[in-house]
N, C-alpha and C positions, 0 to 999 in steps of 0.2 A: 263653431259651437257658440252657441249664442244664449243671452239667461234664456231661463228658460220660463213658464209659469203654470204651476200646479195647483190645481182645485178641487179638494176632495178625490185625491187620487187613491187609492189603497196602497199601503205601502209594498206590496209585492210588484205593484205598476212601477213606483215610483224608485225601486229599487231596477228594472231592468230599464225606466227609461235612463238611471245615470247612467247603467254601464252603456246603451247606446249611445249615448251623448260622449261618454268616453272615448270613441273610436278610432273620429279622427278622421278617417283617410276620404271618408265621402261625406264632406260637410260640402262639395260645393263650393260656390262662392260666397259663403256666410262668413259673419264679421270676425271669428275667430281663426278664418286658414291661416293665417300667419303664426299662431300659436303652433304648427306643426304637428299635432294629433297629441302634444301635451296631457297630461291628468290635470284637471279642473280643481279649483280650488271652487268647492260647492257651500255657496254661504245660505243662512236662512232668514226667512221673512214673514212673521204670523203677524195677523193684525184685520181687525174687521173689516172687511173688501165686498162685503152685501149687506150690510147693516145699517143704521145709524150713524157708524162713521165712517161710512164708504169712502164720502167725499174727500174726506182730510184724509185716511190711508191709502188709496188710487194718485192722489196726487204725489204723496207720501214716497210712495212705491216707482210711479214713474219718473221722479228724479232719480232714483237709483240706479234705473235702469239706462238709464241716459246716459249714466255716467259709466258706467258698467260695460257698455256697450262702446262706448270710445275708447275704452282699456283694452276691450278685446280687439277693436280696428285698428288697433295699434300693435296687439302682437302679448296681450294679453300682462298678467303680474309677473316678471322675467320669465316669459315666458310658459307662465300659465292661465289660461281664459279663467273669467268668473264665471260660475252662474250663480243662480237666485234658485232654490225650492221652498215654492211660494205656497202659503196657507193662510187660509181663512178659518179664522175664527169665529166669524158670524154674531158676534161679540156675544157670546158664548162661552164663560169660565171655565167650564170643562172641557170642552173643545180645545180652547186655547192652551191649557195646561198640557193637553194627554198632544196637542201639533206641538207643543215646546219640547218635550219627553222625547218626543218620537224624532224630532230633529239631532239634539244631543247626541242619542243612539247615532244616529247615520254617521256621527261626531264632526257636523256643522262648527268651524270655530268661533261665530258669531251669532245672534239671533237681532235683525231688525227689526222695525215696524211696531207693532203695537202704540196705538194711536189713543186708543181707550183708557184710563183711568181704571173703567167698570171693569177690564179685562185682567191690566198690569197692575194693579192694587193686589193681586195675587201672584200673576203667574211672574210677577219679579222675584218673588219667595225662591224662584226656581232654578236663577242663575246660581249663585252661592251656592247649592246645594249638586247642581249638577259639574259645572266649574267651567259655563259657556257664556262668554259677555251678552247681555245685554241693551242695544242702544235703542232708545224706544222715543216716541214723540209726547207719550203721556204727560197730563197736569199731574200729576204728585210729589209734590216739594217732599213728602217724608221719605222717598226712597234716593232723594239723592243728598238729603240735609240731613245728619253728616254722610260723605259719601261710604257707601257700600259697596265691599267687592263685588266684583262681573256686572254692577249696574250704572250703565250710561243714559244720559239725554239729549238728544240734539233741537232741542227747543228752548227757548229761554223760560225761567220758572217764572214760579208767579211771585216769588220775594223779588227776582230780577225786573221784572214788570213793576210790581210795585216803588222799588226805589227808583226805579227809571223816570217813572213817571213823577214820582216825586220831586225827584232834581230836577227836571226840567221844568217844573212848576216854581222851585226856589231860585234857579237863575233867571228864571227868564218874567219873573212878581216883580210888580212894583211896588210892593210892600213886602216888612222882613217876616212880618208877619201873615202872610195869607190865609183868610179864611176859607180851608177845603171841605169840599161835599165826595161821597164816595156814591158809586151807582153800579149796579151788578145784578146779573143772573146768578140765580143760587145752581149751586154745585159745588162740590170738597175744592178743586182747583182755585174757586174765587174765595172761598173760604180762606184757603193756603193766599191769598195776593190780600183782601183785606186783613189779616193777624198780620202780615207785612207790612201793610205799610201801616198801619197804628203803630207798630212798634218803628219802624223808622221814624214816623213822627215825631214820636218822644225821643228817637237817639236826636235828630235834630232840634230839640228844645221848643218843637210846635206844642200848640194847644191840638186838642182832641179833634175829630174830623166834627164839622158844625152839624154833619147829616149824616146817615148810612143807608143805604135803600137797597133795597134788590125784591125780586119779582121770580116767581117760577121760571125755568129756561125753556118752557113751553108755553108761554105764556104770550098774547099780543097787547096786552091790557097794561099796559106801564104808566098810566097816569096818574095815580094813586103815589109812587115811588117816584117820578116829574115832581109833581106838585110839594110832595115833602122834603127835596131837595130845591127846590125855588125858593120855598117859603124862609129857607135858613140861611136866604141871601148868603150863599158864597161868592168869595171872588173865582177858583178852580174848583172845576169838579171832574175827580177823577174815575176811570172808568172800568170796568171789563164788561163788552154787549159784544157779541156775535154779529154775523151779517147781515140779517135781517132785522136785528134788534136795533142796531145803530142809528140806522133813519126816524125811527119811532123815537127812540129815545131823545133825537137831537129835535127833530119838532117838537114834543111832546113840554121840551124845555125852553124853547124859542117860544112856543103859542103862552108859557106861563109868565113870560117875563126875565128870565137868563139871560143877558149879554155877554156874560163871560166865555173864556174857552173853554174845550173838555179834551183831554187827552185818553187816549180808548188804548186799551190791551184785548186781544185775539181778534175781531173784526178790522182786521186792516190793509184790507184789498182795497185794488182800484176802483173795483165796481162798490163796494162802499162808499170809497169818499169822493164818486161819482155823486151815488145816490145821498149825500149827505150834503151835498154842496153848499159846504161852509166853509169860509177861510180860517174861521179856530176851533174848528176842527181837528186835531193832531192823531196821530195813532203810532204805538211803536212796534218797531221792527228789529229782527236778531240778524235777516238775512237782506239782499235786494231782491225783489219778486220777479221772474223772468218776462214780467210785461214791461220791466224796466229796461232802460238804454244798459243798465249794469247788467243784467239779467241775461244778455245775449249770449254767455258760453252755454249755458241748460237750453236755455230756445233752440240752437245748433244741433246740439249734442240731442237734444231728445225726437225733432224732426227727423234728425238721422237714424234714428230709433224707431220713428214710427209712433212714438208714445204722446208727439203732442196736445192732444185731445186731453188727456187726462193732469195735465199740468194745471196745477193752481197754489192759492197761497205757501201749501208748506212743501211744496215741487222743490224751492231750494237747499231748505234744511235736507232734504235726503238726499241731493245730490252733492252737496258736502259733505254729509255725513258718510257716504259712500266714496268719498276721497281721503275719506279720515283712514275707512277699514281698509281700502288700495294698497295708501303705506306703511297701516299695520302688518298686513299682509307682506311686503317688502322687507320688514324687521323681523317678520316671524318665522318668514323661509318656508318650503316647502317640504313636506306637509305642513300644515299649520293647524293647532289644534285649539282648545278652549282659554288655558294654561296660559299658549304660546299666547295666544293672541290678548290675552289680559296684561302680559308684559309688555307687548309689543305697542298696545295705546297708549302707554304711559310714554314710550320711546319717541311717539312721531313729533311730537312738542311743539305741535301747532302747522296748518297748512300755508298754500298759498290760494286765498279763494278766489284771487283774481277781478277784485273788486266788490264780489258778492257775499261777503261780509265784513265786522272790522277786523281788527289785528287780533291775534292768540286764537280764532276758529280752532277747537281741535286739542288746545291744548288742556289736554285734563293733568291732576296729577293727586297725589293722596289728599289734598285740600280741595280738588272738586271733581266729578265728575261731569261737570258738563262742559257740552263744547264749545257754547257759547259763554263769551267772558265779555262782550262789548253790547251794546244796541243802540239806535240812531228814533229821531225824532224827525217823522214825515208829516206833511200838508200840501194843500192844493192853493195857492195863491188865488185873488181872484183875481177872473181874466185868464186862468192855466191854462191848459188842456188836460195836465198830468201832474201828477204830485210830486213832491222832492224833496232833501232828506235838508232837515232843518239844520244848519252846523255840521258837526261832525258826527263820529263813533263814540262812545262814552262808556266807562263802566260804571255799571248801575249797582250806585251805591252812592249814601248820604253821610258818608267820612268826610269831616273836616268842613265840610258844608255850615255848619254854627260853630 
């Protein structure tokens, strides 16, 4: 019995494929015969998988599966296989709400995925009200600042981004003073990481950012927002640019004059700081990416799945995050339902990632819900082939720092 994945299925389908999937006795040699024709603990997964944010929720997704799938080749949650009924939202608000509804009913004791902002900026409204957790990849600092019952995140936010980046601008300045530039695509999430770090600024007794730029997130014309960030001669300039934004941006600031570093939040793949190829360069990270030496339990684990193709940047975070719900799942017992399982995250008090992140992964508690509580500072040396994590793990936060 193995996840399974459903796309615009009817729910009359999707209700007789559980119960075949229930059966058991002619799975074969599929990754759950060990499980013994067990009842399935059947988890859910909504989140745009043909849209916009295909890329980041397919990546998203086949970490989970990967991990999920090693559970079941293993003999399943003592003895109960996972699966995944999988739905696309098509980033689609009403879609996405009436696949949340419809999961709940089936009484799913988890809901993943949602990758979107444009999606989960509502159908988060929905945990709380239905009583089925929530862990999502979404930008929205408001739903988890302060945290809110049944809603999780397994990405680090954008306050987290922002003091990350922060402090590693003030250890690692040669002056106490640094003059920072900020640069960004517009969208609520950079929104949410710029009000961040001004306000960390001043907890740290900095002056005002010298610059604030940002540019449409469709946009390839970023010199207008270059230029007005050069001309403010900063010593750092801090960052949020996507993957294709990043190279533009970092010529855009080399052709004007900039010699300093720039430390970047969300574009922080390899094939970035390929394309980027600068040694101050930095970009941060909550997880290690599976193209890393760290990264090799998901590379294994998803190969053996079959899902390697669709692995990329946020590939980690759901495949920890899907170790988080394992041993929820473990505290929760079976059945395990909405309820069970909101208790049960609070219980697991942090994983072992195995390299693939820093310490406390997982451990939320009524002061946070997310799963990430550390993040690390990566670059490409020159001369590299591959980039590496600058220091250590840290938490991203500017306490005690002035």
């Amino acid at each position: 019995m193995s996840v399974r994945r459903l796309r615009y299925v009817p729910l009359a389908l999707a209700l007789v494929a559980a119960t075949a999937c229930g059966g058991g006795d002619d799975d074969g040699g599929d990754a759950a015969s060990d499980t013994g024709g067990s009842e399935p603990h059947v988890l859910g997964f909504s989140s745009d998988l043909s849209g916009a944010f295909a890329g980041a929720s397919n990546g998203n997704l086949a970490g989970m599966q990967a991990y999920f799938e090693r559970v079941n080749a293993e003999g399943g949650v003592d003895g109960h296989p996972v699966e995944l009924d999988i739905r696309d939202d098509r980033l689609d608000v009403q879609v996405g709400s009436a696949d949340i509804r419809d999961l709940a009913e089936q009484g799913v004791p988890v809901v993943l995925g949602n990758t979107s902002s444009v999606v989960w900026a509502t159908t988060a409204n929905l945990a709380e009200e239905l009583e089925v957790p929530q862990i999502a990849l979404a930008a929205v600092d408001g739903m988890v600042y302060p945290p809110r019952p049944y809603l999780y995140r397994n990405l680090m936010s954008a306050r987290q981004a922002a003091e990350g980046e922060l402090r590693f601008a003030l250890e690692t300045a040669e002056t106490d003073a640094p003059r920072i530039a900020a640069i960004r695509y517009e969208s609520a999430g950079t929104d949410d990481w710029e009000t961040a770090l001004e306000e960390a600024m001043g907890e740290a007794g900095l002056e005002p950012l010298v610059a604030s730029e940002r540019f449409p997130a469709a946009s390839t014309d970023v010199a207008p927002a270059a230029s007005a960030v050069v001309g403010a001669n900063p010593d750092w300039v801090l960052a949020t640019l996507n993957d294709p934004q990043a190279p533009l941006v970092m010529d855009a600031l080399r052709n004007r004059g900039y010699t300093g570093p720039v430390v970047n939040w969300t574009g922080s793949s390899e094939a970035v700081i390929d394309a980027v190829d600068d040694p101050e360069f930095y970009v941060l990270r909550d997880i290690v990416p599976f193209d890393q030496p760290g990264g090799a339990p998901l590379l294994e684990d998803a190969e053996a799945a079959g899902v390697e193709g669709d692995l990329n940047d946020y590939s980690s975070n759901g495949y920890l995050a899907a170790k988080v719900v394992v041993e929820a799942l473990r505290a929760c017992g079976y059945p395990c339902d909405g309820p069970g399982m909101e208790t049960a995250l609070v219980e697991v008090g942090g994983i072992d990632t195995a390299g693939m992140a820093g310490p406390g992964f997982g451990d939320v508690n009524d002061e946070s819900h997310l799963l990430t509580s550390t993040v690390s500072i990566w670059n490409r040396a020159e001369g590299e082939a591959q980039s590496a994590m600058v220091g250590d793990w840290f938490e991203p936060t500017v306490d005690g720092l002035r």
